[in-house]
KOLFI-941366 format. One record per residue: x, y, z of N, C-alpha, C, CB in turn. Coordinates in steps of 0.02 Angstrom, whole numbers, plus 32768, in hexadecimal, padded with zeros to 4 digits. Glycine has a CB too. Layout:
REM KOLFI-941366
XYZXYZXYZXYZ...
REM end
This chain:
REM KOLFI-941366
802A7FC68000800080008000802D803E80007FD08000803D802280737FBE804480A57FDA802B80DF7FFC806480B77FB2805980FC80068035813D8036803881878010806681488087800B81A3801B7FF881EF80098036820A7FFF7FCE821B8040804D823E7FE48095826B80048086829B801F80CA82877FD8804482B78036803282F7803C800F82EF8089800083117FFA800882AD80887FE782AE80D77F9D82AA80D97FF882F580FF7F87828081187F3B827D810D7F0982BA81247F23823F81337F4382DC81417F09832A814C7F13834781117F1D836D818E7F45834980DA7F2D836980947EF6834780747F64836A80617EF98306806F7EDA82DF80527E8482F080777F018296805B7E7782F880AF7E2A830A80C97E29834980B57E168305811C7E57838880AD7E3483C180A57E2A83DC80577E5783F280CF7E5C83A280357E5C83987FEC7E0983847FC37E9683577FE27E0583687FEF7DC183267FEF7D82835C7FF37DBE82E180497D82839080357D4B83AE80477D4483F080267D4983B2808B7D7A840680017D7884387FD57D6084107F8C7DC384617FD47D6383F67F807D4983CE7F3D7CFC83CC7F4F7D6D83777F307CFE83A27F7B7CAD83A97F8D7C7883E97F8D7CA883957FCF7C9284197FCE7C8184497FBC7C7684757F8B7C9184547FCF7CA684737F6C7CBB84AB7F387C7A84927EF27D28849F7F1B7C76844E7EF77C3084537EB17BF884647ED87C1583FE7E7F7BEE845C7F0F7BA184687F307BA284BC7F3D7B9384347F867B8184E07F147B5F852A7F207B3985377F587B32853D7EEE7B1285077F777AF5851F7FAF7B1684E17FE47A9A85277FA77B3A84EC7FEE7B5E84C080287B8984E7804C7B888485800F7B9984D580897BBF84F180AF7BEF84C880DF7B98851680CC7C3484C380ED7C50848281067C7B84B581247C6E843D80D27CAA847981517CD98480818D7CF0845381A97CC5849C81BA7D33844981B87D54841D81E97D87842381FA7D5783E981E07D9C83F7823E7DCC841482697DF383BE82657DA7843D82C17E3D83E1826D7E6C839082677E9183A9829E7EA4837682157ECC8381829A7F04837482B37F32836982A77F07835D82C77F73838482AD7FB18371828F7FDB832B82B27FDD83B382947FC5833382F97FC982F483087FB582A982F87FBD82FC832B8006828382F8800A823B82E07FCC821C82F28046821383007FA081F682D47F6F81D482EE7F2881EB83137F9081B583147F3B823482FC7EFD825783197EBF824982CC7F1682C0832E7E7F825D82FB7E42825A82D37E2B8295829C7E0D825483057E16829A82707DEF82D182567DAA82DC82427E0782E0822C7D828305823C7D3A830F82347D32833C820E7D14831B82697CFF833681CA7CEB835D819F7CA1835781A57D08835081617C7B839D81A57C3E83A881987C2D83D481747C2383AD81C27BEA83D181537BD28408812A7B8D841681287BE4840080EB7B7A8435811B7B1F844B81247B10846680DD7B08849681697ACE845780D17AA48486808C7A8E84C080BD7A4E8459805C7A9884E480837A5F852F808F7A2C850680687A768591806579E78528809779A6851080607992855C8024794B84FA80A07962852E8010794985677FE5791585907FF2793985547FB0790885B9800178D285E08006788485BF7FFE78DF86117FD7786D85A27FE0783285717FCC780E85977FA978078550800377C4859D7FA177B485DD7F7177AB86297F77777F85D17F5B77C0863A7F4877C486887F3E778086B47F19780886947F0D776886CF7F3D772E86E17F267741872E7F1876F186D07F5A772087527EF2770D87837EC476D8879E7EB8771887757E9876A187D87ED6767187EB7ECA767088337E9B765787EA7F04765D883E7E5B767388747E50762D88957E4376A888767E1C763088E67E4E75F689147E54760489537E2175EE892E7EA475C989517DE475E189807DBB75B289C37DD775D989687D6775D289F57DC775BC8A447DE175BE8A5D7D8C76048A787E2675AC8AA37DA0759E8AD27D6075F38AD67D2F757F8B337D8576128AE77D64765D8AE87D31767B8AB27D5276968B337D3376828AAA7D70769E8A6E7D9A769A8A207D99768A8A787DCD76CC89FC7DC576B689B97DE976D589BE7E3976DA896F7DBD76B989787E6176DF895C7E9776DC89287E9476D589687ECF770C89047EA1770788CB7EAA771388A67EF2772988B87E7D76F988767F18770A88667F66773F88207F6C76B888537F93775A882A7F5F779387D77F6A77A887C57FAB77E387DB7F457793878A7FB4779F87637FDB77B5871D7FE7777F876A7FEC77D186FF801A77FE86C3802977F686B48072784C86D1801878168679805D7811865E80C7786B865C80DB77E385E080DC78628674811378BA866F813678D0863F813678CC867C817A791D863A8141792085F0813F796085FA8161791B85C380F4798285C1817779B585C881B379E9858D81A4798D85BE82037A30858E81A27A60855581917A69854181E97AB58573815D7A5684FB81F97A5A84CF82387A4D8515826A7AB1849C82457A168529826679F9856482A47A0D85A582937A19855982F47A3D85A682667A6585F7825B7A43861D823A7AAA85FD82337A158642823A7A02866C81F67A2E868081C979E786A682027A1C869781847A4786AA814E7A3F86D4814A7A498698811B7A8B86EC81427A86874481377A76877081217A9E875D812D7A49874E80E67A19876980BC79F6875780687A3287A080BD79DB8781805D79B3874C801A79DE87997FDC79248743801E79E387877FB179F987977F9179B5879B7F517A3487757F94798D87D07F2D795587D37F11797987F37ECB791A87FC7F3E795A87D97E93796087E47E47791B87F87E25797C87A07E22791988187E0678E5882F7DD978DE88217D9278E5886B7DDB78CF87EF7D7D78CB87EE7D2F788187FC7CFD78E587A57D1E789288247CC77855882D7CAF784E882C7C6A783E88627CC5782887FB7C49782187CC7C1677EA87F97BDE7801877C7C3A77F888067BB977CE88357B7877A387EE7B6D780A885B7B1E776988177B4B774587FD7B29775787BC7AE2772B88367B1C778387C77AD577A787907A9977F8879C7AA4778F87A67A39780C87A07ACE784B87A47AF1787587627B1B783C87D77B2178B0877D7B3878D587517B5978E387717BB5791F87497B2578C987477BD578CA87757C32792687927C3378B9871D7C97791887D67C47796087FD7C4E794188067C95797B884E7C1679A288097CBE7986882E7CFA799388757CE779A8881A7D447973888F7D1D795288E17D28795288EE7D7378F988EA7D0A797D892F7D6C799C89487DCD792F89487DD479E689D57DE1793389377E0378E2893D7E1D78F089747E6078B888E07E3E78C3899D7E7F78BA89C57E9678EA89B57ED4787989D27E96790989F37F04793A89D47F36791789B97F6D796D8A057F5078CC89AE7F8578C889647FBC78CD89387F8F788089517FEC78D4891A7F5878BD88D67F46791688D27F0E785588D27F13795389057F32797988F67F0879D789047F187957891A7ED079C988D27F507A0088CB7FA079F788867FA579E588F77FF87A2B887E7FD97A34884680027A0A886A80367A83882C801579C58833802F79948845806779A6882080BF794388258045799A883580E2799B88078123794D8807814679D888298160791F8804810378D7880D811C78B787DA80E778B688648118787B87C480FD785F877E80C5781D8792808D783787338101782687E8808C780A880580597820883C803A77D888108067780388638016780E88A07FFE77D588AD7FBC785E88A47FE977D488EE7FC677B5890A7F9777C3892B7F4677A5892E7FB877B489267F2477E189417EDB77BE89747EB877EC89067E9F77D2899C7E9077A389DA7E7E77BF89EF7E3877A68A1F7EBA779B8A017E0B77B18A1D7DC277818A267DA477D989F87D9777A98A517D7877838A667D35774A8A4C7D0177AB8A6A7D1377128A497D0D76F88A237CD777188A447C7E769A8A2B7CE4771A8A7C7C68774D8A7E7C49778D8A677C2B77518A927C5777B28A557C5F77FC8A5E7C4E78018A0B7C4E78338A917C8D77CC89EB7C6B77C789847C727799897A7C5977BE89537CBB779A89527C117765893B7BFF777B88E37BFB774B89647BBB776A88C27C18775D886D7C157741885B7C5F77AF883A7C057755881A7C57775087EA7C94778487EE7CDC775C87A37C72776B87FA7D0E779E88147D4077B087CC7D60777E88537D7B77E787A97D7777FF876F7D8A784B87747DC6780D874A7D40784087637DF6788287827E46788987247E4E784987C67EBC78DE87397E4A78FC86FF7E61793586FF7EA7791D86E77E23791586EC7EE4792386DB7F1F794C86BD7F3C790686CC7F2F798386C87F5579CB86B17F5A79DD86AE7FA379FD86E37F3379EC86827FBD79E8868A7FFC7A458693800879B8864580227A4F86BA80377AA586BF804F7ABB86B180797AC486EC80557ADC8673808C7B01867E80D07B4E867D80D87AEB864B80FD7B5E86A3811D7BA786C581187BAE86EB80DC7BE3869281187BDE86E380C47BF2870F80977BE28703805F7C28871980967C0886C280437BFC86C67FE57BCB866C7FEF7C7386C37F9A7BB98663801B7B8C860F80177B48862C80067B8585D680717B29861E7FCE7AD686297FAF7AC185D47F9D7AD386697F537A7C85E27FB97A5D85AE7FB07A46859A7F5C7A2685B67FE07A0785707F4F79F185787F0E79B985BB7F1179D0852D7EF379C585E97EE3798685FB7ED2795785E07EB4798686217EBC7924861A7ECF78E985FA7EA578B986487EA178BB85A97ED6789586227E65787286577E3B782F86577E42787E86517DF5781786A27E4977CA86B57E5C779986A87E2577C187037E70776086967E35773086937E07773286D57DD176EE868D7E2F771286DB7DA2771287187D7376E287447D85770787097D2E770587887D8F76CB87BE7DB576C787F87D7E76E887E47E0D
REM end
């Protein structure tokens, strides 16, 4: 049998960066030892996804609003630092572009709604918000996409 040259703590953190690194909504960690014969432990958690994203939109004389909403969601008890909201809006015989949407509905929210507001003018299609959940820093879950408002 031969042996590694790099050692079996390269070889586990080699291992858990591979892992990690294809999963987008995952989040991992572990602690070793440099000591001979000592143990090591790797763990990792999903971020979930938001589940559905709802979209109510209200047309006015020049205007719209639209109400978007989601459910919180928490990695092993932690809340996430926030949802991250997109605006895309799809023409009539077109292809969905995103579009900055009004500034509540166009941040890293740390709230499980927001409101959106524009131009009936300046937007003409199908309005569609895709929901991103964040935790720590750069870990996002799957989004997911609101009904058509």
């Amino acid at each position: 049998m031969s042996r590694l040259p790099w050692g079996p703590l390269a070889a586990v953190v080699a291992t858990a960066v591979l892992l990690v690194g294809g999963a987008t909504a995952s989040r991992a960690s572990w602690e070793a030892s440099t000591a001979i014969g000592s143990s090591t432990s790797v763990a990792a958690a999903t971020i979930p996804s938001v589940g559905t994203v709802t979209a109510k939109r209200t047309d006015g004389t020049l205007g719209f609003t639209v109400a978007v909403s989601w459910t919180a969601v928490a990695v092993e008890g932690v809340p996430v630092r926030g949802y991250e909201v997109a605006r895309y809006v799809t023409p009539l015989l077109g292809t969905p572009t995103r579009t900055p949407g009004s500034g509540a509905c166009d941040a890293l929210l740390t709230v499980t709604s927001c409101v959106d507001t524009g131009s009936l003018l300046g937007l003409g299609g199908a309005l569609t918000y895709i929901v991103t959940p964040v935790f720590a820093t750069n870990w996002r879950g799957t989004p997911v996409t609101s009904n058509t408002a």
